[in-house]
Backbone as CSV, one residue per row, in Angstrom:
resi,resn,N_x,N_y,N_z,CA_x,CA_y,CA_z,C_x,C_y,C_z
1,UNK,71.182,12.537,13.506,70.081,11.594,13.236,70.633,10.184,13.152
2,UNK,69.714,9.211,14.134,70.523,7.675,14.216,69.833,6.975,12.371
3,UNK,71.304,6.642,11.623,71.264,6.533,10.242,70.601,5.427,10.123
4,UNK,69.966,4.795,11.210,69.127,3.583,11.087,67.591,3.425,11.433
5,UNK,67.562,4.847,11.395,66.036,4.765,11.842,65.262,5.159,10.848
6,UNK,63.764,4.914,10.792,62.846,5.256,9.969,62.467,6.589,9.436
7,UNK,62.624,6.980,7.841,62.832,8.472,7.692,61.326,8.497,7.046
8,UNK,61.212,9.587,7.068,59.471,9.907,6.431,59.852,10.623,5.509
9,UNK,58.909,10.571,4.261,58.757,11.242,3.170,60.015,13.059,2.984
10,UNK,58.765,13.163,4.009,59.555,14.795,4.355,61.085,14.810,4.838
11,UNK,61.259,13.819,5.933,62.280,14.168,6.529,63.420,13.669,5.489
12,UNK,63.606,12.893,4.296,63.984,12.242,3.361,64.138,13.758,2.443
13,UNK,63.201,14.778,2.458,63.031,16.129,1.639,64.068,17.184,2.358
14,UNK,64.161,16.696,3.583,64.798,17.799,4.567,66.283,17.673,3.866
15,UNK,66.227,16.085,4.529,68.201,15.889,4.671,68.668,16.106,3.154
16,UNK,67.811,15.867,2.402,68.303,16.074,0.542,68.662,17.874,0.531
17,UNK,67.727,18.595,1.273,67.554,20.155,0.718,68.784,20.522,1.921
18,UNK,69.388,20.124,2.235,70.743,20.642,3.310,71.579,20.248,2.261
19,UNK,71.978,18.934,1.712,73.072,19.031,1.182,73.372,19.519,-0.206
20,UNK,71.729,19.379,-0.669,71.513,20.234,-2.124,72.429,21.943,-1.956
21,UNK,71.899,22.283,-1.071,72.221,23.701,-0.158,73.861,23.614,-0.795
22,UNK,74.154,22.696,0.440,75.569,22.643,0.632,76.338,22.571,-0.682
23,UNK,75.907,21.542,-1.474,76.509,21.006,-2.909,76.567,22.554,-4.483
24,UNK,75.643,23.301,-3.820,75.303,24.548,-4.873,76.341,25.434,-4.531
25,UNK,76.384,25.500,-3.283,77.703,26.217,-2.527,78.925,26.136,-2.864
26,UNK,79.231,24.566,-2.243,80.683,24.539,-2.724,80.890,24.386,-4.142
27,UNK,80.073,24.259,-5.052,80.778,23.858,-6.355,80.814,25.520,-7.212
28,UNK,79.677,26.387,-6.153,79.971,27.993,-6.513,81.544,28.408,-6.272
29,UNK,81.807,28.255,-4.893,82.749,28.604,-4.575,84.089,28.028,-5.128
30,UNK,84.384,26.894,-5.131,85.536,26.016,-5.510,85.344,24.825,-6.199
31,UNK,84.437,24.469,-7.064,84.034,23.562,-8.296,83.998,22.535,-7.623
32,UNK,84.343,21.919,-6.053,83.929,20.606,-5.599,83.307,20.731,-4.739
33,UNK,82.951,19.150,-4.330,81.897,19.178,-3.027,82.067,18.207,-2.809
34,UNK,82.202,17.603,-1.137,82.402,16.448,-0.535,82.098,16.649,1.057
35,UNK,81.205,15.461,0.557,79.868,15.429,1.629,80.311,13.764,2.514
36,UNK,80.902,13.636,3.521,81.076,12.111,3.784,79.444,12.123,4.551
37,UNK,79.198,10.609,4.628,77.890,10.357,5.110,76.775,11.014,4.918
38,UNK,76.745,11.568,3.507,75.845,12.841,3.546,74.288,12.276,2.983
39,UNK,74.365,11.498,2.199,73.430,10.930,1.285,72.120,10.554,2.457
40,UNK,70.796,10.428,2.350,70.257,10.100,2.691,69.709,8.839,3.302
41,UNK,69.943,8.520,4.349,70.243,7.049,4.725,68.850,6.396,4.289
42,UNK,68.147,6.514,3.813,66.873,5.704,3.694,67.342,5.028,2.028
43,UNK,67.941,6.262,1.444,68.699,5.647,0.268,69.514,5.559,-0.406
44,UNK,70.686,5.336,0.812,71.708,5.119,1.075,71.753,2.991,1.168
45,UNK,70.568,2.868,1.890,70.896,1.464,2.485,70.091,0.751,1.122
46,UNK,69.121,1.518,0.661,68.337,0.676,-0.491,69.593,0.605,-1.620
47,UNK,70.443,1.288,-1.696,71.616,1.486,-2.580,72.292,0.322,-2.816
48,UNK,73.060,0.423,-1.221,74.014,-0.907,-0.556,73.445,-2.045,-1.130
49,UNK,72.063,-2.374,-0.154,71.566,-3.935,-0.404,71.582,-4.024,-1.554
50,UNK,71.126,-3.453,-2.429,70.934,-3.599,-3.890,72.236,-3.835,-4.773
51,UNK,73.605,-3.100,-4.602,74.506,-3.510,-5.182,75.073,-4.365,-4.720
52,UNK,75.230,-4.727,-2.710,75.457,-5.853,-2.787,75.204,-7.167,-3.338
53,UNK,73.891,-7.596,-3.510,73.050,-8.431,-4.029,73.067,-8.334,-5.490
54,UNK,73.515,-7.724,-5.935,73.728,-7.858,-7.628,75.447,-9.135,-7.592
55,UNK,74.663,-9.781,-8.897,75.938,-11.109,-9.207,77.032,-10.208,-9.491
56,UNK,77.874,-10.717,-9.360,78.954,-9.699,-10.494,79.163,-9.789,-12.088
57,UNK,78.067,-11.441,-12.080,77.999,-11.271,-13.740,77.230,-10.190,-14.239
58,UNK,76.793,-9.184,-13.799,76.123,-8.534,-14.223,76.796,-6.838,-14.563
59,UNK,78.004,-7.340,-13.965,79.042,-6.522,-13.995,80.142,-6.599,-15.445
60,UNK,80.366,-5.384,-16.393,81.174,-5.317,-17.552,82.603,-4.511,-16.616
61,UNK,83.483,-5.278,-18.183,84.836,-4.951,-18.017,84.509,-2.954,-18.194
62,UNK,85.063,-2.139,-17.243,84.922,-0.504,-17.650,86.217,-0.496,-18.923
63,UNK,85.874,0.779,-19.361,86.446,1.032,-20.830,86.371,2.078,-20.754
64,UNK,87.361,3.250,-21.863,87.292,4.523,-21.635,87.396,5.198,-23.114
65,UNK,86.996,6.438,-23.097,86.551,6.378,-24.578,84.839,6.437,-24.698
66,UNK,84.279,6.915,-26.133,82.873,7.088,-25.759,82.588,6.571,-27.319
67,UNK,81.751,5.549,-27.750,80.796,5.666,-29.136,82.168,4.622,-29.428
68,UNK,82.383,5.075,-30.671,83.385,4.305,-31.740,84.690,4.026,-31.261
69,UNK,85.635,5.397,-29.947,86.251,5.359,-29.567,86.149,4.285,-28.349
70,UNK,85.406,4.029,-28.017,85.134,3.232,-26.464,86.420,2.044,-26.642
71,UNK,86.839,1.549,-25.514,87.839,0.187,-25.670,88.569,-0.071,-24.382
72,UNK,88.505,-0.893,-24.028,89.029,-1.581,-23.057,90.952,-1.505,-22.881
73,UNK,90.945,-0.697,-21.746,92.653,-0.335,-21.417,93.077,-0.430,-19.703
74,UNK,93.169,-1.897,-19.691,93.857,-2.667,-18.528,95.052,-1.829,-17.765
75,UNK,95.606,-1.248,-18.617,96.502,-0.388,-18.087,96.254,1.164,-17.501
76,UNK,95.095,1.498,-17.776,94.413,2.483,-17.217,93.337,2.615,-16.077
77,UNK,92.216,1.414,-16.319,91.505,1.207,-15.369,90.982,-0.496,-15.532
78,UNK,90.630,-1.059,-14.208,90.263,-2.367,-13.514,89.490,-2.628,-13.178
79,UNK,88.092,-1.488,-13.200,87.146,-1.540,-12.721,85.886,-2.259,-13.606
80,UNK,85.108,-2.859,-12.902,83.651,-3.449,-13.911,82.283,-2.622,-13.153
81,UNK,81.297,-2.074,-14.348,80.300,-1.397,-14.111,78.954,-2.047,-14.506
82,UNK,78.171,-1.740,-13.945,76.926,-1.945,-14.294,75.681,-0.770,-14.383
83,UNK,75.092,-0.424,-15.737,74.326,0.915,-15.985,73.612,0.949,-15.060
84,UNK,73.268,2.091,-14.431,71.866,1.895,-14.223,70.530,2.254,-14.746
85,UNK,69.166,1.599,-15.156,68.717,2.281,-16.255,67.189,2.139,-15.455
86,UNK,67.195,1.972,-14.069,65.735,2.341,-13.628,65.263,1.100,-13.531
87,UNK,65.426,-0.345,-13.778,65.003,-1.592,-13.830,64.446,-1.956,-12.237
88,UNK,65.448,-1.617,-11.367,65.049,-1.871,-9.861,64.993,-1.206,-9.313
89,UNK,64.403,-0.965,-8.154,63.763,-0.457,-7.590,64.644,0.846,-6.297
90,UNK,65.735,0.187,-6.296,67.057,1.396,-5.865,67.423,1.937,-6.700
91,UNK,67.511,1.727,-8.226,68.251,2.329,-9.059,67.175,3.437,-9.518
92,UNK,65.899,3.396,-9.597,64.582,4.168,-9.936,64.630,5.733,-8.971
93,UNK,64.960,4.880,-7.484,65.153,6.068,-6.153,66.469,7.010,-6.747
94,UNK,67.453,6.316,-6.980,68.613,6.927,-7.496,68.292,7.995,-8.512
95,UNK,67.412,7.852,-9.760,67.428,8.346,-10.646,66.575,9.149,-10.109
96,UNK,65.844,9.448,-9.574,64.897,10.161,-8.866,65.420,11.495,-7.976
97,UNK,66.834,10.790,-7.320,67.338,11.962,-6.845,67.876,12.802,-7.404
98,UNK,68.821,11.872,-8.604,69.645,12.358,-8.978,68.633,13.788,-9.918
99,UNK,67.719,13.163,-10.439,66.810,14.241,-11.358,66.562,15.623,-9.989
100,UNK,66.171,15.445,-8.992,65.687,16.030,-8.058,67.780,17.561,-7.817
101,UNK,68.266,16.665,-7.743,69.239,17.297,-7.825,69.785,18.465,-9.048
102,UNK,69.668,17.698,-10.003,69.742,18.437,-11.722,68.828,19.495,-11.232
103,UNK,67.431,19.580,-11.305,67.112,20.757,-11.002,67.252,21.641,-10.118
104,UNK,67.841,21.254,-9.001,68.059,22.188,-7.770,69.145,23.129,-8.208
105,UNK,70.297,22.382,-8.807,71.866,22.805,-9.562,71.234,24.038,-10.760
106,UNK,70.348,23.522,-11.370,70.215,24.561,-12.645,69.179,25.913,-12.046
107,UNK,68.471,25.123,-11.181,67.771,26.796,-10.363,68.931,27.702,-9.706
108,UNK,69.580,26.727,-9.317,70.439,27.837,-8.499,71.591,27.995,-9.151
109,UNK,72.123,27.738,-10.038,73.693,27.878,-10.263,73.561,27.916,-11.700
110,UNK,72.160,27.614,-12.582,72.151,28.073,-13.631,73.001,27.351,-14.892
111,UNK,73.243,26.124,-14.440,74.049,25.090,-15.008,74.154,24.614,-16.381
112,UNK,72.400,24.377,-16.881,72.220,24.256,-18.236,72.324,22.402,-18.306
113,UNK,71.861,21.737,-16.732,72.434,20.391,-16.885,71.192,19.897,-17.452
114,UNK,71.244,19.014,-19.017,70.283,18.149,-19.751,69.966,17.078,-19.661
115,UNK,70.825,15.807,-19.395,70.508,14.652,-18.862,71.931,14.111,-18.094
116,UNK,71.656,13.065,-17.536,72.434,12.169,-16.666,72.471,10.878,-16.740
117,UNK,73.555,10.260,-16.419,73.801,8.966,-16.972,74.783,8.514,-16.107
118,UNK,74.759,7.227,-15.460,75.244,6.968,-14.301,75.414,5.046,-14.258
119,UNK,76.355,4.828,-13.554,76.262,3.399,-13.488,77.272,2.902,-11.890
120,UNK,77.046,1.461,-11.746,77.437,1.238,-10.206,78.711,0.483,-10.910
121,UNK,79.419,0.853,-10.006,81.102,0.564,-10.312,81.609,-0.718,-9.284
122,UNK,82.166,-1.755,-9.622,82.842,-2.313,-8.736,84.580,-2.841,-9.020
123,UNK,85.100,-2.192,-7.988,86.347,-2.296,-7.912,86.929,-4.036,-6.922
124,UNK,87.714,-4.743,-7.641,87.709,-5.815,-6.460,89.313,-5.331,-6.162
125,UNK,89.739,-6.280,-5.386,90.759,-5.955,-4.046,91.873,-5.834,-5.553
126,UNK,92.740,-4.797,-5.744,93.495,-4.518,-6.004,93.384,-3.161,-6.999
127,UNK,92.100,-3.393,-8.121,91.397,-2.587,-8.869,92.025,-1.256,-8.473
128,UNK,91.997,-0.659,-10.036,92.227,1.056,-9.939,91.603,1.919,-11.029
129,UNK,91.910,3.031,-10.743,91.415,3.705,-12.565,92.827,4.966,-12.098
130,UNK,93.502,5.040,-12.934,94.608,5.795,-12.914,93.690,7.175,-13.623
131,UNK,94.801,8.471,-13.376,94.836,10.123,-13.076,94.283,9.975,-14.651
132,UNK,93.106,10.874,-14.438,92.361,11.220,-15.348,91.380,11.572,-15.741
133,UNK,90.712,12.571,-16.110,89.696,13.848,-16.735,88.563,12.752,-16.869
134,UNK,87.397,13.548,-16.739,85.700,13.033,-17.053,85.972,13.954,-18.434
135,UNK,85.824,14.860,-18.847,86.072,15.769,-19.576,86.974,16.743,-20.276
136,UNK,87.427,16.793,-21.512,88.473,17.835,-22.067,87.567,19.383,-22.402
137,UNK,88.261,20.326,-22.099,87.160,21.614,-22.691,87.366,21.395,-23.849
138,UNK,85.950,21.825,-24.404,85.829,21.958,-26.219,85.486,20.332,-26.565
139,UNK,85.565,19.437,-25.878,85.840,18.133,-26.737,84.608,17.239,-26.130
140,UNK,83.715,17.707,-24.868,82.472,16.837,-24.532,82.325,17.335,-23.899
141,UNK,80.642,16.882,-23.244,79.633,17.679,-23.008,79.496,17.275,-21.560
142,UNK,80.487,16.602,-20.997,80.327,16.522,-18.927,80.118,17.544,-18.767
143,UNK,79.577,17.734,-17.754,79.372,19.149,-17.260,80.031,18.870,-15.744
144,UNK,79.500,18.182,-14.907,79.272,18.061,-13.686,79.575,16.458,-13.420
145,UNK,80.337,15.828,-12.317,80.389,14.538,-12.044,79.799,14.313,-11.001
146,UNK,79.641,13.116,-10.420,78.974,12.603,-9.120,79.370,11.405,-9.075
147,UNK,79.979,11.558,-7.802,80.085,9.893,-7.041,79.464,9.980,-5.757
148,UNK,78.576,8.630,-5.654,78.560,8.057,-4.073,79.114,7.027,-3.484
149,UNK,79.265,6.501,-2.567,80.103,5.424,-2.092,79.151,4.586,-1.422
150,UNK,79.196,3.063,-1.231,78.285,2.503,-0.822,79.250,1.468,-0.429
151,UNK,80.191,1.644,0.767,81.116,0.662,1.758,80.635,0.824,3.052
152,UNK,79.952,-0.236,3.549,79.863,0.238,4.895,81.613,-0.307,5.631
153,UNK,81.361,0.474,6.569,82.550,0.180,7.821,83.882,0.079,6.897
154,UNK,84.105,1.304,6.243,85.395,1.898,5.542,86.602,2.252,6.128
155,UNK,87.802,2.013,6.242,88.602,2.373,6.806,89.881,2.741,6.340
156,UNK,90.802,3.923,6.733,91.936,4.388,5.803,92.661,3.129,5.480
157,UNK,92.793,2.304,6.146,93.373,0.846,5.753,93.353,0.405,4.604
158,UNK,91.771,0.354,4.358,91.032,-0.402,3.183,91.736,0.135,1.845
159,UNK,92.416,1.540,1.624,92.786,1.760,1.080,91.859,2.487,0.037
160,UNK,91.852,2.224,-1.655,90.533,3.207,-2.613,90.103,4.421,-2.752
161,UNK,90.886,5.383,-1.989,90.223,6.225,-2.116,90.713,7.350,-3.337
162,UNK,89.612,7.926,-3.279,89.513,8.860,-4.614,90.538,10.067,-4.401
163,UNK,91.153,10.248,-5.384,92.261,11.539,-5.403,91.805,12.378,-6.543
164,UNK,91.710,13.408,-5.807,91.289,14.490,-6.746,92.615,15.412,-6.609
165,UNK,93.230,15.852,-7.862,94.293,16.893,-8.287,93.816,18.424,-8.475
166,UNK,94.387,19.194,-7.360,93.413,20.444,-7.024,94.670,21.367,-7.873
167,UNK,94.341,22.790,-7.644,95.708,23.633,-8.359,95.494,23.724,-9.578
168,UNK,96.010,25.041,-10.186,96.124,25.320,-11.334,97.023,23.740,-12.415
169,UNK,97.681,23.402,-11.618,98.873,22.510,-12.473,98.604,21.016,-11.747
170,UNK,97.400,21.125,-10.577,97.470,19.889,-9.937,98.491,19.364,-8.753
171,UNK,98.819,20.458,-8.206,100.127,20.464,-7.660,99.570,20.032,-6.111
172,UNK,98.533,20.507,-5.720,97.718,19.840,-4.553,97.296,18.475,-4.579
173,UNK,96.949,17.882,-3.938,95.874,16.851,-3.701,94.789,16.486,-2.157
174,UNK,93.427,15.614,-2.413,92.907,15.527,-1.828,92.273,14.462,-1.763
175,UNK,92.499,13.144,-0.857,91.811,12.203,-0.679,90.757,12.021,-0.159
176,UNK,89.769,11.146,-0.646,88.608,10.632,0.263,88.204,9.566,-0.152
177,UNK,87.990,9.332,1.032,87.702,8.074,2.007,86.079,7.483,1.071
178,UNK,86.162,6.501,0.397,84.885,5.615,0.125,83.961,5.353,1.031
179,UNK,84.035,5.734,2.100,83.149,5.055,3.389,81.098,5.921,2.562
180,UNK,80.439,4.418,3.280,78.933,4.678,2.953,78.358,5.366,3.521
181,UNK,77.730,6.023,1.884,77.202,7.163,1.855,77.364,8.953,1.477
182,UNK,78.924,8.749,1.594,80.095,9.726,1.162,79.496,10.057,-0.315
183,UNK,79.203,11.600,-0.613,78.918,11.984,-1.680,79.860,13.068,-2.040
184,UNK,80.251,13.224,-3.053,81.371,14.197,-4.031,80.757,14.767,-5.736
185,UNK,80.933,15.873,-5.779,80.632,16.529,-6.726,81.622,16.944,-7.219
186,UNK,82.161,17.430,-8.711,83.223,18.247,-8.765,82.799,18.602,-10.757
187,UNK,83.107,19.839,-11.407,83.319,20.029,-12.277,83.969,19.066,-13.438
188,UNK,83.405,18.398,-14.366,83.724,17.232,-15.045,85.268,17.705,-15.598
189,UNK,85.242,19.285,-16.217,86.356,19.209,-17.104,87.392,19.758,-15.910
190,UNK,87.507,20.576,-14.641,88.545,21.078,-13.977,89.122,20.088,-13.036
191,UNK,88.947,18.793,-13.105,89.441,18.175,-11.844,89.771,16.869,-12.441
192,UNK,91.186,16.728,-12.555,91.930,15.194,-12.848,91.721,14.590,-11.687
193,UNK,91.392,13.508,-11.188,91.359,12.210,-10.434,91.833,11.133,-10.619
194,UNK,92.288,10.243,-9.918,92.262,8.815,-9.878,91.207,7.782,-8.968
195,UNK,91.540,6.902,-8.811,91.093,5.926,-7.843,92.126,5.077,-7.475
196,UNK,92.480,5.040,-5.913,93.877,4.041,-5.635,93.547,2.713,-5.799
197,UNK,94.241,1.428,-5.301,93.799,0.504,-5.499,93.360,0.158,-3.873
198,UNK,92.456,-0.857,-3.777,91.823,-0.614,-2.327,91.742,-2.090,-1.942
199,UNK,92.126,-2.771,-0.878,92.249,-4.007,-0.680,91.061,-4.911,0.257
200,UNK,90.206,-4.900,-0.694,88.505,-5.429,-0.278,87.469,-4.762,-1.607
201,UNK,86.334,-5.254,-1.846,85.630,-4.699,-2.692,85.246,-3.909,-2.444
202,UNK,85.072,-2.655,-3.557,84.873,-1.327,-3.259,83.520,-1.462,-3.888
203,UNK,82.692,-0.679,-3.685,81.630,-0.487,-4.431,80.870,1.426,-4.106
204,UNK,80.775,1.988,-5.698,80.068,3.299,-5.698,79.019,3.395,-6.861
205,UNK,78.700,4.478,-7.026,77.996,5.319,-8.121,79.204,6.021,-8.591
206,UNK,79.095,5.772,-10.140,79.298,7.066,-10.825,78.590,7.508,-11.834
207,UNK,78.310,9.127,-11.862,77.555,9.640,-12.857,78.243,10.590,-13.226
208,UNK,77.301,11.579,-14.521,77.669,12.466,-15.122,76.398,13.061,-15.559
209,UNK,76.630,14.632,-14.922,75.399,15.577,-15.916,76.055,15.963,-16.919
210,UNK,75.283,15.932,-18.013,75.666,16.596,-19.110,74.736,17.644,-19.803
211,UNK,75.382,18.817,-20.618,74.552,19.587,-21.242,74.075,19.166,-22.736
212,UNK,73.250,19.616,-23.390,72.569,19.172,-25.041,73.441,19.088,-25.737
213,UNK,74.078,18.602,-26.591,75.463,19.006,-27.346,74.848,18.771,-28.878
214,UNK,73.010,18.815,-28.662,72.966,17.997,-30.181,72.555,19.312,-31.248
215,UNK,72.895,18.313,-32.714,73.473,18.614,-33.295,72.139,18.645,-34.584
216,UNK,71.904,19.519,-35.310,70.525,19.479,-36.451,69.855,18.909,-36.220
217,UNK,69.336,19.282,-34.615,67.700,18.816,-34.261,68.054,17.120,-33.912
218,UNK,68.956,16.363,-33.931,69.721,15.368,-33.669,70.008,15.248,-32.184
219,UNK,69.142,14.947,-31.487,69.740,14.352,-29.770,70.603,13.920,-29.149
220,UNK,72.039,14.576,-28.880,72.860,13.681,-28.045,72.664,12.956,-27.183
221,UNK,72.704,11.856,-27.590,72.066,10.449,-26.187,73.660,11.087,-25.286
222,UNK,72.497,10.375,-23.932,73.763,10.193,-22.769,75.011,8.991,-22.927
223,UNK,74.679,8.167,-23.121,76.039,7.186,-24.028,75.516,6.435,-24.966
């Protein structure tokens, strides 16, 4: 399908329910999933324009750590994010899928995923986030991660790309390529990652499903 042409309602239902397919699959089989160009180009490009066109003041220093622990560590990661919380009108589509997705995952794979929480990441030319867990078992409630990529005309050159540490001990690895539209799934707590440093601005999604973790009728917010 030419990624520039006009998609209809349905056909927007089609290309989502192939990779939904696909994404239930591989994360059955081997806890990841990586989909290059997979995302739906109708909102795929509302994505792009939209984060292109965001200032970068609108962009925070990233920090790691959650609540009280949260704090800013230069030596770990370089990246600045911005939430997304439904305000515009790509980020609304986003949340839309992403919900559309949560349920496809828990019909079929039985997941138990409760909410999601997600924000657009920008890496500038050197930026990294060094080897390291969404999740510890026993210690938080990730369930499931998600990134998309929103670079057009990406190239191994450009450098950025995501390393995921496969293997019992991590003894494998597996790169991919940021190029737009590229979608990846993987188990929050089984898969250490990094991000290299990439020489041009990078720009993605990252999210996280998470399950209820709350506590005497007490709601675990998403952050």
């Amino acid at each position: 399908m030419n990624s520039n042409a006009k998609l209809s309602d349905k056909d927007g239902m089609d290309w989502d329910q192939a990779l939904f397919d696909a994404m239930a699959r591989n994360l059955e089989e081997k806890g990841f999933s990586i989909h290059p160009l997979a995302l739906n180009p109708r909102l795929t490009h509302a994505l792009e324009h939209h984060v292109q066109s965001m200032p970068l003041q609108r962009f925070d220093p990233a920090g790691i750590g959650r609540d009280q622990k949260h704090r800013l560590n230069d030596f770990v990661r370089t990246d600045e994010i911005a939430w997304i919380t439904g305000e515009s009108e790509a980020g609304r589509q986003w949340l839309a899928w992403a919900a559309n997705l949560q349920k496809y995952l828990n019909r079929r794979l039985m997941l138990g995923l409760f909410s999601f929480e997600s924000h657009f990441a920008h890496y500038a030319p050197g930026a990294f986030y060094k080897k390291h867990r969404d999740a510890f078992k026993g210690e938080a409630n990730r369930v499931l991660s998600l990134v998309v990529y929103l670079n057009p005309s990406w190239s191994a050159d450009d450098g950025g790309e995501l390393v995921l540490y496969l293997g019992v001990n991590g003894e494998e690895t597996l790169k991919v390529v940021p190029g737009l539209g590229t979608v990846v799934a993987f188990l929050s707590e089984e898969f250490p990652h990094e991000v290299l440093p990439s020489r041009r601005d990078r720009y993605s999604i990252a999210g996280w499903y998470r399950i209820n973790a709350s506590v005497g009728n007490r709601i675990d917010p998403p952050r």
